[in-house]
Jmol script that loads the backbone (N, CA, C; Angstrom):
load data "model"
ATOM      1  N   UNK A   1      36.358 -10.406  57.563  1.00  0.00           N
ATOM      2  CA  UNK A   1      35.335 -10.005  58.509  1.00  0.00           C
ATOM      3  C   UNK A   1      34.708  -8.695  58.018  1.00  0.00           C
ATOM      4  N   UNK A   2      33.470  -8.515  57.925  1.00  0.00           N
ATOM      5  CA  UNK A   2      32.620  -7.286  57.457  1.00  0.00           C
ATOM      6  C   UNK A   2      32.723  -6.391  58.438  1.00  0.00           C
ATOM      7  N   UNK A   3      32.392  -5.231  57.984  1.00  0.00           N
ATOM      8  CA  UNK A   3      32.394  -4.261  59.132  1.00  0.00           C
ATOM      9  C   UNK A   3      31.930  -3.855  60.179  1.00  0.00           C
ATOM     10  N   UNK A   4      30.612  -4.662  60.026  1.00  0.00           N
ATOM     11  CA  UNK A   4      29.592  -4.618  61.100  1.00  0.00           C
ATOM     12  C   UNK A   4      29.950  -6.073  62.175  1.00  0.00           C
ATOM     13  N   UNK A   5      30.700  -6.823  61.745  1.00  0.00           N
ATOM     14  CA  UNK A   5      30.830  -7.427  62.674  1.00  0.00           C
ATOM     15  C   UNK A   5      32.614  -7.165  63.795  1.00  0.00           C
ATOM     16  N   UNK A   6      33.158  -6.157  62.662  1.00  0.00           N
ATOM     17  CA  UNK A   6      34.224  -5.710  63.804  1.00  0.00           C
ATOM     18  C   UNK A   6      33.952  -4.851  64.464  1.00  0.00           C
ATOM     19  N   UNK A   7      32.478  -4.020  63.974  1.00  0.00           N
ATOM     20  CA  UNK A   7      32.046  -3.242  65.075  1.00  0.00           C
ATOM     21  C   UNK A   7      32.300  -4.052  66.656  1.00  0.00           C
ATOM     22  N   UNK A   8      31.020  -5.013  66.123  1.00  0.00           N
ATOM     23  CA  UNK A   8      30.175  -5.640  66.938  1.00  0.00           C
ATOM     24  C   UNK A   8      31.585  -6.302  68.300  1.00  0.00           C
ATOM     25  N   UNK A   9      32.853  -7.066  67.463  1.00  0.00           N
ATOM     26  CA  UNK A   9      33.372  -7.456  68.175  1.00  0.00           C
ATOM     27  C   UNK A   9      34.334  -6.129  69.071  1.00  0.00           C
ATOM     28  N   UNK A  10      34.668  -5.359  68.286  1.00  0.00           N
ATOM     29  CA  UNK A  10      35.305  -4.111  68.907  1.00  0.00           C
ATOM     30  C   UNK A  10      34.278  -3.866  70.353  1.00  0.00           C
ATOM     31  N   UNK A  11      33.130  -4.035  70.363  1.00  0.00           N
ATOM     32  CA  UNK A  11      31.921  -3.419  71.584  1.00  0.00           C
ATOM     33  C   UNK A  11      32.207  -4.873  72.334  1.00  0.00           C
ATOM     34  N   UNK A  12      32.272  -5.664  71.971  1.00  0.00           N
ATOM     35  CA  UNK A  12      32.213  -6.547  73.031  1.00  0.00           C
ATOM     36  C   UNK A  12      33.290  -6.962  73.796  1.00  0.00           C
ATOM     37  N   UNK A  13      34.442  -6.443  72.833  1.00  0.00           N
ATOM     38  CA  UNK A  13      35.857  -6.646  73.325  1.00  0.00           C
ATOM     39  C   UNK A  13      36.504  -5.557  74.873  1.00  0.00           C
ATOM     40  N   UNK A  14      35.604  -4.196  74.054  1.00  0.00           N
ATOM     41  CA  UNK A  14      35.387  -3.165  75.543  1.00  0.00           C
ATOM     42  C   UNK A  14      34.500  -3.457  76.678  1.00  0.00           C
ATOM     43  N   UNK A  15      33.504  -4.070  76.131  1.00  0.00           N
ATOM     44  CA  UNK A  15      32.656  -4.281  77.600  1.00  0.00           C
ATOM     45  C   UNK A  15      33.118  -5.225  78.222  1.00  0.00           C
ATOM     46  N   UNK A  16      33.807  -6.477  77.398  1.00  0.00           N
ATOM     47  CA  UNK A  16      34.395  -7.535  78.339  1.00  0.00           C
ATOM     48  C   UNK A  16      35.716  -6.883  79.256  1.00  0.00           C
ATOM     49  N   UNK A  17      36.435  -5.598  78.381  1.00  0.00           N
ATOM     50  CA  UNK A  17      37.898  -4.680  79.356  1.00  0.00           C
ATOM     51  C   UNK A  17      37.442  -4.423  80.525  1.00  0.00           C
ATOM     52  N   UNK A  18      36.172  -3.344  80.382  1.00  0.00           N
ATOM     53  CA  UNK A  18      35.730  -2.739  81.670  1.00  0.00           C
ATOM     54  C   UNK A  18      34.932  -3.665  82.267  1.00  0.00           C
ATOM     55  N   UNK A  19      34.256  -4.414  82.078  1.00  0.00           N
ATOM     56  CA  UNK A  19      33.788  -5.447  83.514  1.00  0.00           C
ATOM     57  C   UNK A  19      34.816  -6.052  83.798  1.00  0.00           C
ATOM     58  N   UNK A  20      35.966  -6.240  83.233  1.00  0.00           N
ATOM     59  CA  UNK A  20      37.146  -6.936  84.170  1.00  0.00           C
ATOM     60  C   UNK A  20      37.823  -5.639  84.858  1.00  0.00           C
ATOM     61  N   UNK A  21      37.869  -4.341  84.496  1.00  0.00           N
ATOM     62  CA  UNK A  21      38.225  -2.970  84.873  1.00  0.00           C
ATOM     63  C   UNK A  21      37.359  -2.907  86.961  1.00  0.00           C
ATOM     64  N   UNK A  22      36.084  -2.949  86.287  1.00  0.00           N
ATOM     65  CA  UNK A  22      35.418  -3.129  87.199  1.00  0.00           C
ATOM     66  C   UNK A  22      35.559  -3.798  88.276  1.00  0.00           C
ATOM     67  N   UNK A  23      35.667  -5.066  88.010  1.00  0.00           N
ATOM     68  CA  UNK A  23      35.500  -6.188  89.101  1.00  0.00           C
ATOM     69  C   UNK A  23      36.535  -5.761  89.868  1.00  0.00           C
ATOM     70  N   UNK A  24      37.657  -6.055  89.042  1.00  0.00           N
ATOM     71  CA  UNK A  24      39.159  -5.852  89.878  1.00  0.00           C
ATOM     72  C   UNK A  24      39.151  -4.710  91.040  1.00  0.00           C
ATOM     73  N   UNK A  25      38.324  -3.529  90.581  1.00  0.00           N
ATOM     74  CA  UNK A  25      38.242  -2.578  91.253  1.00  0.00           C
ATOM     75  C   UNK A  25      37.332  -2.434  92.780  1.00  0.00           C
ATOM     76  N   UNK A  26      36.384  -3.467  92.437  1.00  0.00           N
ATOM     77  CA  UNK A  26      35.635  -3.718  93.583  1.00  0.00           C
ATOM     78  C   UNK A  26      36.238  -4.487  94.909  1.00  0.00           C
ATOM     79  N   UNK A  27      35.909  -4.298  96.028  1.00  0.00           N
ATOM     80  CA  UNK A  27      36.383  -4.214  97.530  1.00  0.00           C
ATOM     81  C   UNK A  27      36.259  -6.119  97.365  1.00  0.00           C
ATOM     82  N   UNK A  28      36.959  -6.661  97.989  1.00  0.00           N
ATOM     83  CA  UNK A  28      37.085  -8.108  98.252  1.00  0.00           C
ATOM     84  C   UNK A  28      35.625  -8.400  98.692  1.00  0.00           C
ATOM     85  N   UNK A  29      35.065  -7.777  99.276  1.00  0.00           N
ATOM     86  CA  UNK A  29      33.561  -8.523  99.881  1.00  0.00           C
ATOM     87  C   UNK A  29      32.582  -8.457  98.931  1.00  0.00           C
ATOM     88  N   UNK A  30      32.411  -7.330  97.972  1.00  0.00           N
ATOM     89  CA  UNK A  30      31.548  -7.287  97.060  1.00  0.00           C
ATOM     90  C   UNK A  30      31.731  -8.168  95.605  1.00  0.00           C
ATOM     91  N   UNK A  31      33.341  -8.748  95.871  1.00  0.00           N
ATOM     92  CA  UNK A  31      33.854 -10.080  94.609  1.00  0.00           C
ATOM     93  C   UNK A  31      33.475 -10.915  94.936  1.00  0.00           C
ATOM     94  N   UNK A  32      33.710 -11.049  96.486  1.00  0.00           N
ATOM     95  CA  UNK A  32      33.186 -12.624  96.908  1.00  0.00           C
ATOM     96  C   UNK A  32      32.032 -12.307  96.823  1.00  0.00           C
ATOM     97  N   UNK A  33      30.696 -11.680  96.896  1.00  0.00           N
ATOM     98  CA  UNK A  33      29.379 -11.699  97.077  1.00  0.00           C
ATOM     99  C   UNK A  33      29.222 -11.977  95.786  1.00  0.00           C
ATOM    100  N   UNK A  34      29.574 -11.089  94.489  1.00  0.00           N
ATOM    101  CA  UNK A  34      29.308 -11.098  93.108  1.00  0.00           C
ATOM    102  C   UNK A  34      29.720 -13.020  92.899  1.00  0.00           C
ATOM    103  N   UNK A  35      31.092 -13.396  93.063  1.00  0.00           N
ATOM    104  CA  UNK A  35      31.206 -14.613  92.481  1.00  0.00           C
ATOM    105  C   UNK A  35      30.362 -15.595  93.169  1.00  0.00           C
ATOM    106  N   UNK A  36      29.519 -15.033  94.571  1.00  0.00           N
ATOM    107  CA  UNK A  36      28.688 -16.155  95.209  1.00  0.00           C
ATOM    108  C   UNK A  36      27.294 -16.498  94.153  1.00  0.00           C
ATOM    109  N   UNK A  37      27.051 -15.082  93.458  1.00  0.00           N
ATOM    110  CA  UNK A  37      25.686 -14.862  93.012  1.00  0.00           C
ATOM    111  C   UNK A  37      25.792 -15.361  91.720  1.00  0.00           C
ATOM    112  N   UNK A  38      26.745 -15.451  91.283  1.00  0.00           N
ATOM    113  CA  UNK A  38      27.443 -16.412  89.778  1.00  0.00           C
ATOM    114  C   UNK A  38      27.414 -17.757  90.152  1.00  0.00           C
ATOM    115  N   UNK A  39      27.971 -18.428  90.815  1.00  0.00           N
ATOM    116  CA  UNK A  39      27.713 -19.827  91.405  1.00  0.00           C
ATOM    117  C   UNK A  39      26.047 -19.846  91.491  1.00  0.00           C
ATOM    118  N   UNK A  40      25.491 -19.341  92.318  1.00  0.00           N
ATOM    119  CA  UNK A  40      24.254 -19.506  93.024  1.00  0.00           C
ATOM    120  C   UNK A  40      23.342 -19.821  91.346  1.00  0.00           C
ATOM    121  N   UNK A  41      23.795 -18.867  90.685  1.00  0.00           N
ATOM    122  CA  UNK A  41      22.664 -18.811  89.624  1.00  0.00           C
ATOM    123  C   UNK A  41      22.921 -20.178  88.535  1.00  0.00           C
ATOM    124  N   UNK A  42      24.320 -19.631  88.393  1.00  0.00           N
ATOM    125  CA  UNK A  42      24.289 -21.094  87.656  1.00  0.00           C
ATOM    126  C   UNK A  42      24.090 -22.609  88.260  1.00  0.00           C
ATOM    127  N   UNK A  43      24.445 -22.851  89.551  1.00  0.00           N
ATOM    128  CA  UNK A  43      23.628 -24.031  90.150  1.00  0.00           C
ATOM    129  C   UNK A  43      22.043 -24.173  89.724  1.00  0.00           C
ATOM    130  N   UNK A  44      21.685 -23.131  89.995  1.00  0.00           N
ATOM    131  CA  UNK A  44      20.015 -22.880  89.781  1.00  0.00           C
ATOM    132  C   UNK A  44      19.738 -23.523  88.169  1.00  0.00           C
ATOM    133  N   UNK A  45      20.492 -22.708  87.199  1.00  0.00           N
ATOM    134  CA  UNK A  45      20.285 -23.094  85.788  1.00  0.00           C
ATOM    135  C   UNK A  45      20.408 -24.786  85.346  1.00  0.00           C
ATOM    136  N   UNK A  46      21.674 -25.478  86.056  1.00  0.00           N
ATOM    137  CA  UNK A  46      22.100 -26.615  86.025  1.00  0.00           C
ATOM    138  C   UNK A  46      20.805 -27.606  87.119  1.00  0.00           C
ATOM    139  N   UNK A  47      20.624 -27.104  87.989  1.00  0.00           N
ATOM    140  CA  UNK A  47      19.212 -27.910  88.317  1.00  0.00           C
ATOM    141  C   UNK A  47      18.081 -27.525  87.563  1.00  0.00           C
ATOM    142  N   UNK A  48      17.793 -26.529  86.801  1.00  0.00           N
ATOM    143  CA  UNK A  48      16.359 -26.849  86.576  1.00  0.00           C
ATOM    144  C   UNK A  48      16.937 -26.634  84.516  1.00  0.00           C
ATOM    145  N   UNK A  49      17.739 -27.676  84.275  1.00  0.00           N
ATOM    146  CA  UNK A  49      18.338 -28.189  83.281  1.00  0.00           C
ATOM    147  C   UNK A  49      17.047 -27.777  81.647  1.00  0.00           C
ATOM    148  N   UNK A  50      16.030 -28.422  82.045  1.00  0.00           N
ATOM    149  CA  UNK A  50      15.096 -28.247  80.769  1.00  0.00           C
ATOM    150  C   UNK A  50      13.964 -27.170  80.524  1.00  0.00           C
ATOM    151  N   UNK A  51      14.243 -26.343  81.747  1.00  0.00           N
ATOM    152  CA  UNK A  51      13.578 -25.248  81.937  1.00  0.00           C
ATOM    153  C   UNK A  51      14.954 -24.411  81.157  1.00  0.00           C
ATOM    154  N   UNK A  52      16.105 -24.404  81.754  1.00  0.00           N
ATOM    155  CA  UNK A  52      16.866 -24.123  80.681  1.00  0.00           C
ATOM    156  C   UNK A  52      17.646 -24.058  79.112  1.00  0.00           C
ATOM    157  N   UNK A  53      17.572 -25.119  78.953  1.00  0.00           N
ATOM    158  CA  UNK A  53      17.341 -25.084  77.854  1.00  0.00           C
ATOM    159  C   UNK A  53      16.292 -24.899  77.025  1.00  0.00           C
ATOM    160  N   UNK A  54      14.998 -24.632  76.884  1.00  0.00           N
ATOM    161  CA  UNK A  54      13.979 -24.324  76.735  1.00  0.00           C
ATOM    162  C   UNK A  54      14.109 -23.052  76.753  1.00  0.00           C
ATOM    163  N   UNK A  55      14.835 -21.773  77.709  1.00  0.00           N
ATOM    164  CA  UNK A  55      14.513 -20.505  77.115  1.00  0.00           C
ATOM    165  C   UNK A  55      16.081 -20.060  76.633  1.00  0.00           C
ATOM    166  N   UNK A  56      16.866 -21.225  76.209  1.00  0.00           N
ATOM    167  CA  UNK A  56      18.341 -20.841  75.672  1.00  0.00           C
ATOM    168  C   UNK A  56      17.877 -21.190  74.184  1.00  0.00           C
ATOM    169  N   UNK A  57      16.536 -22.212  73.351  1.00  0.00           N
ATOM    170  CA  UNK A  57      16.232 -22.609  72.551  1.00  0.00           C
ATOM    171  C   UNK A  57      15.201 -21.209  72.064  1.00  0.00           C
ATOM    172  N   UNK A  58      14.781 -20.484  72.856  1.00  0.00           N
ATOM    173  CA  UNK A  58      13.749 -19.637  72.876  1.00  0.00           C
ATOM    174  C   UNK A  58      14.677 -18.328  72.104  1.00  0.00           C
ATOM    175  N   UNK A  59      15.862 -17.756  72.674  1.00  0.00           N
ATOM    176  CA  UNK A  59      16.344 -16.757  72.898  1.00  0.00           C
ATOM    177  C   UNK A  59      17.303 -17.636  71.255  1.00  0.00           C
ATOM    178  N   UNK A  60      17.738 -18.107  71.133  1.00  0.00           N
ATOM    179  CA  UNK A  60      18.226 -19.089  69.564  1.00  0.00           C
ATOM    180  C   UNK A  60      17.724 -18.431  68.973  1.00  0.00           C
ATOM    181  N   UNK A  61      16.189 -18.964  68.703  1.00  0.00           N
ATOM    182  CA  UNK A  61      15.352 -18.903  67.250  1.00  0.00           C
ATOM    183  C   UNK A  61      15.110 -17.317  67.477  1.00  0.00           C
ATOM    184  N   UNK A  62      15.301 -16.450  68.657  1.00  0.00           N
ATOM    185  CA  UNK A  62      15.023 -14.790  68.598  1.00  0.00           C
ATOM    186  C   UNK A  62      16.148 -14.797  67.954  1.00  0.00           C
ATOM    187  N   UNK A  63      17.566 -14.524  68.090  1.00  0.00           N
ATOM    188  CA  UNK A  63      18.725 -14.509  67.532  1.00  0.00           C
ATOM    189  C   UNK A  63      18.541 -14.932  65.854  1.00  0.00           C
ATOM    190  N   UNK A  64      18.149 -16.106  65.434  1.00  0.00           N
ATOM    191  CA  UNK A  64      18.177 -16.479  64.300  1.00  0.00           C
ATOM    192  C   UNK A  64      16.813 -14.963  63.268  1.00  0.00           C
ATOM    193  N   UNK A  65      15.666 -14.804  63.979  1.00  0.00           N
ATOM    194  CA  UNK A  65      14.812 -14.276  63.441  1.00  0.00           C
ATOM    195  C   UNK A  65      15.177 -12.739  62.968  1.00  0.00           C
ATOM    196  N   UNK A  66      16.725 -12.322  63.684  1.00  0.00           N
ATOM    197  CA  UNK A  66      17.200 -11.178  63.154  1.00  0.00           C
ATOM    198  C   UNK A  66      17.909 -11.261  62.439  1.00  0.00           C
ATOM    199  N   UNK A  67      17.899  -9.781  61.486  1.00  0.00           N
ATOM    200  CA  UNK A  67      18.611  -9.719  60.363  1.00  0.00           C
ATOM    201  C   UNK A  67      19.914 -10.318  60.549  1.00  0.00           C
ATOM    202  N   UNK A  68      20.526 -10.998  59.224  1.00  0.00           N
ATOM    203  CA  UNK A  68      21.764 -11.528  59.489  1.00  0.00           C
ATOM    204  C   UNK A  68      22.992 -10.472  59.810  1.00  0.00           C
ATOM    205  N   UNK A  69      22.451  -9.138  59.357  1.00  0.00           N
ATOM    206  CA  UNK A  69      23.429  -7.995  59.219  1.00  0.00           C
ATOM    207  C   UNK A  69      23.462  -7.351  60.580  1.00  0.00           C
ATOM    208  N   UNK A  70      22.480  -7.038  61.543  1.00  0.00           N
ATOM    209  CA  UNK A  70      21.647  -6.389  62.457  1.00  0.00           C
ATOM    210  C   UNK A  70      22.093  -6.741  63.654  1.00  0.00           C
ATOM    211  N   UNK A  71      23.501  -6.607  63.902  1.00  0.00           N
ATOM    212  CA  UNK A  71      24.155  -7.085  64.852  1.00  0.00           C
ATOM    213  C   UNK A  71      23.729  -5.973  66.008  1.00  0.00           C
ATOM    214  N   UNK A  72      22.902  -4.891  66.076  1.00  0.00           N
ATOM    215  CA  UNK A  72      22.493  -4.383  67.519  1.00  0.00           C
ATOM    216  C   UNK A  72      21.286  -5.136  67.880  1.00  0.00           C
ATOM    217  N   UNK A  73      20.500  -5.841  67.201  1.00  0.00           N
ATOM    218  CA  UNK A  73      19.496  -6.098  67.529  1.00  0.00           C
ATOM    219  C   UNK A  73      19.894  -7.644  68.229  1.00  0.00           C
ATOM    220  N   UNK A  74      21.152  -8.245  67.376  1.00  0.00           N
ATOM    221  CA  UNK A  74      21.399  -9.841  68.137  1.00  0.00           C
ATOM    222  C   UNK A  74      22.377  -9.311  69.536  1.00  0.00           C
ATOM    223  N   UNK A  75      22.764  -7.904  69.861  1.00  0.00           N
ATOM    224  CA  UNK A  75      23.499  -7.624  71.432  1.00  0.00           C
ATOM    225  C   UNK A  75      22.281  -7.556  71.921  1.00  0.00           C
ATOM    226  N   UNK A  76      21.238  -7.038  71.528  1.00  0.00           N
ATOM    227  CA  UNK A  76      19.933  -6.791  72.612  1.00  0.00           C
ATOM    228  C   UNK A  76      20.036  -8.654  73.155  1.00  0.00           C
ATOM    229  N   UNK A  77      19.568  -9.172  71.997  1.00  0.00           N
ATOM    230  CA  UNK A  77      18.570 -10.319  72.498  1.00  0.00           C
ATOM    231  C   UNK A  77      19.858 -11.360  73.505  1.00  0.00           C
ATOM    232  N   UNK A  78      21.057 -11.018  73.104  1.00  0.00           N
ATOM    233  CA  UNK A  78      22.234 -11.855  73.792  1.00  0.00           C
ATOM    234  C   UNK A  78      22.072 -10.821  75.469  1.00  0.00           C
ATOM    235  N   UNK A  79      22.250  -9.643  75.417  1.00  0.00           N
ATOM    236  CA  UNK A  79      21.617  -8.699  76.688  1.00  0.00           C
ATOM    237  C   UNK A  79      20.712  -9.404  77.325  1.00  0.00           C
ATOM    238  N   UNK A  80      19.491  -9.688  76.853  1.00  0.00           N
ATOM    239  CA  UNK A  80      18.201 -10.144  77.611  1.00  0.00           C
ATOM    240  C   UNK A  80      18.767 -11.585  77.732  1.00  0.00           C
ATOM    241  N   UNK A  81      19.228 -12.177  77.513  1.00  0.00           N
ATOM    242  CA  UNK A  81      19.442 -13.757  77.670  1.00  0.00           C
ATOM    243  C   UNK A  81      20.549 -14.096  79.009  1.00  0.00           C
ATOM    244  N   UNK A  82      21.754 -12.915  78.954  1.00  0.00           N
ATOM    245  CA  UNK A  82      22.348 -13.016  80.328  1.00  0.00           C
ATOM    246  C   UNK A  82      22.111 -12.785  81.015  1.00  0.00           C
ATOM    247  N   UNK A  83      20.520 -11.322  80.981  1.00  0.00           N
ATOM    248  CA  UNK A  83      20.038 -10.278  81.903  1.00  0.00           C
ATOM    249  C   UNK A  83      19.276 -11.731  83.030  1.00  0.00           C
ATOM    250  N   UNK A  84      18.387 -12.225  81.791  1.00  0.00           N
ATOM    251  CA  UNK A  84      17.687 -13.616  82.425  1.00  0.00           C
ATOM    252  C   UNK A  84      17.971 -14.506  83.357  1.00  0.00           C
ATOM    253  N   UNK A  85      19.039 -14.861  82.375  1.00  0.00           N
ATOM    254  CA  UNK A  85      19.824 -16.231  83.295  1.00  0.00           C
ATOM    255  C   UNK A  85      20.583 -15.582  84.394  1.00  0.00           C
ATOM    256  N   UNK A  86      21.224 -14.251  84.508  1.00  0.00           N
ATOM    257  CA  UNK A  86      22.200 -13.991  86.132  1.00  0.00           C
ATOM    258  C   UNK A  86      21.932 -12.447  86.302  1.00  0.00           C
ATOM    259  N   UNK A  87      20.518 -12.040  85.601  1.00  0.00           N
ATOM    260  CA  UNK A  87      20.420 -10.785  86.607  1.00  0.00           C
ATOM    261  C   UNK A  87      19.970 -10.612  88.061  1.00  0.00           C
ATOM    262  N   UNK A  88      19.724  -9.657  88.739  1.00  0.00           N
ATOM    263  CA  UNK A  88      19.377  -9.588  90.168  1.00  0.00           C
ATOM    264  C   UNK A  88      19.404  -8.345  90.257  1.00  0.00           C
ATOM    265  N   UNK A  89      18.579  -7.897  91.373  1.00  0.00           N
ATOM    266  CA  UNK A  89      18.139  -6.836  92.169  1.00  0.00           C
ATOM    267  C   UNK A  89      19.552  -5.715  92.554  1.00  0.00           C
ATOM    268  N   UNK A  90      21.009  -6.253  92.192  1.00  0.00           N
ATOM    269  CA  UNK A  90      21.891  -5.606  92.895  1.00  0.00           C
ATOM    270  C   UNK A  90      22.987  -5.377  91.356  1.00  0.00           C
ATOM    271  N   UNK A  91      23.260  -4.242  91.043  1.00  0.00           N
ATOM    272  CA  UNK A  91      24.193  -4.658  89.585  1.00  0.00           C
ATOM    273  C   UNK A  91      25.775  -4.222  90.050  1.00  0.00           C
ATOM    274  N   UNK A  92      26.050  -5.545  90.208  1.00  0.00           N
ATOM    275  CA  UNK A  92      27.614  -5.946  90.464  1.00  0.00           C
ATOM    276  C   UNK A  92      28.520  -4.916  89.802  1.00  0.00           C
ATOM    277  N   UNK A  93      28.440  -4.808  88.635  1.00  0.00           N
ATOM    278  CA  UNK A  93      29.227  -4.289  87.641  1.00  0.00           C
ATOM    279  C   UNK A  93      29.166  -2.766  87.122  1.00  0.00           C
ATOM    280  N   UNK A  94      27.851  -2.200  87.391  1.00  0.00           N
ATOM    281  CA  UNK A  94      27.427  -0.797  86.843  1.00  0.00           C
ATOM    282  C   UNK A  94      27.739  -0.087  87.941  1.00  0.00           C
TER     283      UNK A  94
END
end "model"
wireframe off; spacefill off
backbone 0.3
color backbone group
């Protein structure tokens, strides 16, 4: 593994610690609200199926168009692709 990609996994390995740091830490009503808004969205994604895939094919060929080395630029575009599919007005986690 190159170095830039144990960066890459080292950063993702912490952000996946502390959003589980997080969650755990949050009050029972704001888990159940967060895991309602996770359901809710992905129902949403799973009904409108080819609208989805269509900007998971979109956010691909962005991913592919960066450098193969340029692993901050493929966390951005993986960022904007979850921001898409399950962001909202309220940030669960921050």
């Amino acid at each position: 593994m190159e170095n830039s990609n144990k960066i890459a996994a080292l950063i993702l390995g912490a952000a996946a610690g502390v959003a589980l740091v997080r969650y755990f830490n949050m009050p029972k009503e704001e888990r159940e609200e967060f895991c309602a808004h996770i359901k809710n969205k992905t129902s949403q994604l799973l009904d409108n199926a080819e609208e989805s895939v269509e900007k998971i094919e979109h956010f691909m060929s962005e991913l592919k168009s960066t450098d193969k080395e340029d692993w901050v630029d493929k966390l951005m575009v993986i960022k904007k692709m979850v921001k898409d599919f399950y962001g909202s007005q309220k940030h669960f986690l921050l």
